[in-house]
C-alpha positions in Angstrom: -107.2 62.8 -0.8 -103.8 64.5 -1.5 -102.9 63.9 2.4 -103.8 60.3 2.2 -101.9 59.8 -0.4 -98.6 61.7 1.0 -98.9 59.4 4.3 -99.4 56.2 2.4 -95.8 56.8 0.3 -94.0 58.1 3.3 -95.6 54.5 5.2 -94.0 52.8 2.4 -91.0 54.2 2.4 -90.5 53.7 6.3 -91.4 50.0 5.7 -88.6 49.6 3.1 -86.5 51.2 5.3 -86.8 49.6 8.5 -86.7 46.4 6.7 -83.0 47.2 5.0 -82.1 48.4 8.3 -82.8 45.2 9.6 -81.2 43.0 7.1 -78.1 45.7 7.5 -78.2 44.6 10.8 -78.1 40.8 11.1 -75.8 40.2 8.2 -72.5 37.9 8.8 -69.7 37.2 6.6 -70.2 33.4 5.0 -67.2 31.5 7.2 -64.7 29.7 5.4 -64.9 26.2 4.5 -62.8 23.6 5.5 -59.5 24.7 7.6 -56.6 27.1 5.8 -52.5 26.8 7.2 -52.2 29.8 9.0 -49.0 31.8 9.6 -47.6 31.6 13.0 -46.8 35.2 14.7 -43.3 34.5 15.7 -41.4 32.1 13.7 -42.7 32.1 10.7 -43.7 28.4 10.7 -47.0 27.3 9.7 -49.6 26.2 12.4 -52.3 24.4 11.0 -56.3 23.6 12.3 -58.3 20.6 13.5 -55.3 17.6 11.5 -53.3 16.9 14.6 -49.7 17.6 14.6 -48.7 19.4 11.8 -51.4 19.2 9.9 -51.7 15.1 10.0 -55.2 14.4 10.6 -58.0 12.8 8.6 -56.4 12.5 5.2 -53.1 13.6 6.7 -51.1 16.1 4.8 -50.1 16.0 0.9 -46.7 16.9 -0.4 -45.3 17.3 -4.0 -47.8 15.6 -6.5 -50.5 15.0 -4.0 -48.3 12.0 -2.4 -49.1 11.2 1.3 -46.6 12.9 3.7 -44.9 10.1 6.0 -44.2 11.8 9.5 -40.5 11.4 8.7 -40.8 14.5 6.1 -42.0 16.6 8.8 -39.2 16.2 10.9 -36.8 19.0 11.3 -32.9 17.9 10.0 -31.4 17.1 12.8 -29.1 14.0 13.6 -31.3 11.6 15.6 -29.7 10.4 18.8 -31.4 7.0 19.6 -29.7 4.7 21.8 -28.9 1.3 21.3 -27.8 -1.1 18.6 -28.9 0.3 15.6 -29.6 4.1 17.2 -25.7 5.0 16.0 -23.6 4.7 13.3 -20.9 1.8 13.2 -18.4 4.4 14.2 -20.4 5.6 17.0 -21.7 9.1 15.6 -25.6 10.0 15.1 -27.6 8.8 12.8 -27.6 11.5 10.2 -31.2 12.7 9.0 -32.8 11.3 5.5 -33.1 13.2 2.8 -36.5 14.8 2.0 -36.5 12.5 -1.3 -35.9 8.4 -0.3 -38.1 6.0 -1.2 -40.9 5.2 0.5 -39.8 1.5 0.7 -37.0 -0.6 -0.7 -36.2 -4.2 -1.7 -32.7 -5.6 -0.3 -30.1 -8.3 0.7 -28.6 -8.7 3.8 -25.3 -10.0 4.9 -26.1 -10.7 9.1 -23.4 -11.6 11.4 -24.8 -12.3 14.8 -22.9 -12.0 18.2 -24.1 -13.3 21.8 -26.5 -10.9 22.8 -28.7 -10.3 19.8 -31.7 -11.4 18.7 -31.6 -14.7 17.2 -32.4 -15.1 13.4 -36.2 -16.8 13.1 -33.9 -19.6 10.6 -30.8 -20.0 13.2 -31.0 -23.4 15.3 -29.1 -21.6 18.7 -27.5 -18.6 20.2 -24.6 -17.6 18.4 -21.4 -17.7 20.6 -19.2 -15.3 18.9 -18.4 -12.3 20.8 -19.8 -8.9 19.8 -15.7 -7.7 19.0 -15.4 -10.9 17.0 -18.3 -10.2 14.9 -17.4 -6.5 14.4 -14.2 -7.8 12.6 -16.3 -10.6 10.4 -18.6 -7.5 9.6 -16.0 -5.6 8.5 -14.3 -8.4 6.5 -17.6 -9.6 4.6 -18.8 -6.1 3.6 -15.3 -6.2 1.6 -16.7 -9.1 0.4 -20.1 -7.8 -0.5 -18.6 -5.0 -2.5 -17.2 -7.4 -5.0 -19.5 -10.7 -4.8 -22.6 -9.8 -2.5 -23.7 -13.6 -3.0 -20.6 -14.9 -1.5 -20.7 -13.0 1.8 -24.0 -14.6 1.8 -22.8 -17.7 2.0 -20.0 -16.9 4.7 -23.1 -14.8 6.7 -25.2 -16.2 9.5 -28.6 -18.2 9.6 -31.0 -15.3 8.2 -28.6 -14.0 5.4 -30.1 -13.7 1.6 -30.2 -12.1 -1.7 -32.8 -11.0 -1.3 -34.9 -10.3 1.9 -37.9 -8.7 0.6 -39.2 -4.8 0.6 -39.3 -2.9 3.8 -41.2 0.7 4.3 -39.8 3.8 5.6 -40.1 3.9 9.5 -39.7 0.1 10.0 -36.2 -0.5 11.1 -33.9 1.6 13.4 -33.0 4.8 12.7 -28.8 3.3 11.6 -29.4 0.2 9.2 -32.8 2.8 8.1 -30.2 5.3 7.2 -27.8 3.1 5.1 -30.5 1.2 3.3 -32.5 4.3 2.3 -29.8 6.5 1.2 -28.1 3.7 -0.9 -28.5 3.3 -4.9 -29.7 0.5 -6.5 -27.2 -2.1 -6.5 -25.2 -0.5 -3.8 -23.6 -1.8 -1.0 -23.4 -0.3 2.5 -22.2 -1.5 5.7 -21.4 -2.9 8.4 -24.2 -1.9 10.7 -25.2 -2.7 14.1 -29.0 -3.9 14.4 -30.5 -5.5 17.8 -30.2 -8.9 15.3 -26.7 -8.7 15.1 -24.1 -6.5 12.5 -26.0 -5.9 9.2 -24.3 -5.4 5.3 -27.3 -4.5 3.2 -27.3 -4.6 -0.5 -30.3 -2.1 -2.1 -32.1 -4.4 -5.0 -35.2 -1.8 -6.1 
């Protein structure tokens, strides 16, 4: 009896053991869920998972607050060197990068002064003659104007001038007339800028 009894605890304990040993054996670590920002090896930048291009996939990526990143806050601060009327400033030089903290849209007036070549105003009847030198010098004399009485250089603007134009979003207009809109105040007046529609003076209502 004794022996049966000493070969039925050490068959126990070799069951117990075999089946920890198998247990031991087939464990995995839980995996992580959802995709983390992980630390580049070199330049410290972060390289991120499944989202796309930095990190803007389904969802895209969130920035202060929770607020929707647009693709322009995830560009790096470098002049932008577009071509073309409205890829330069009126003096010539690059389009300077936007600050990290513009508004996501604006409202605004515009003064427009068209020259032959640009695209024609939706409200003007023909192609305006004046040359593109000419309208540079109107330009430069009605954003005077603006400064003191926007509504009048209005008035002495081309078919498609107003008040007040509307809103427009970040990322809609070229990178130039983008970069003087966004980066005024409210009420402020900035210009002349050259746009494919002709030379713009932009007045920033909201």
């Amino acid at each position: 009896m004794a022996v049966q009894r000493w070969a039925t605890t050490l068959l126990g304990f070799a069951v117990v053991a075999l089946a920890v040993w198998l247990v031991v054996r087939n464990f995995q670590p839980p995996k992580a869920i959802g995709t983390a920002p992980a630390a580049a090896a070199d330049d410290g930048k972060v390289a991120y998972g499944d989202g796309g291009a930095a990190g803007l996939g389904t969802g895209g990526a969130l920035g202060d607050g929770g607020v929707p990143l647009l693709l322009s806050d995830l560009l790096e601060n470098e002049p932008r060197m577009d071509g073309g009327a409205g890829g330069t400033m009126f003096d010539g030089s690059p389009v300077p990068a936007l600050p990290m903290d513009v508004a996501r849209s604006v409202r605004f007036g515009v003064v427009l002064v068209s020259y032959d070549g640009a695209q024609p105003s939706p409200t003007a009847n023909r192609q305006t003659p004046r040359s593109k030198g000419e309208a540079r010098a109107l330009a430069l004399k009605l954003a005077e104007t603006a400064k003191q009485d926007f509504h009048a250089a209005v008035q002495q603007g081309d078919a498609g001038s107003s008040d007040d134009i509307g809103r427009v979003k970040l990322g809609i207009l070229e990178p130039a007339p983008e970069y003087v809109l966004f980066t005024l105040p409210i009420d402020g007046v900035g210009g002349p800028v050259d746009t494919p529609r002709g030379y713009w003076i932009v007045k920033r209502l909201e």
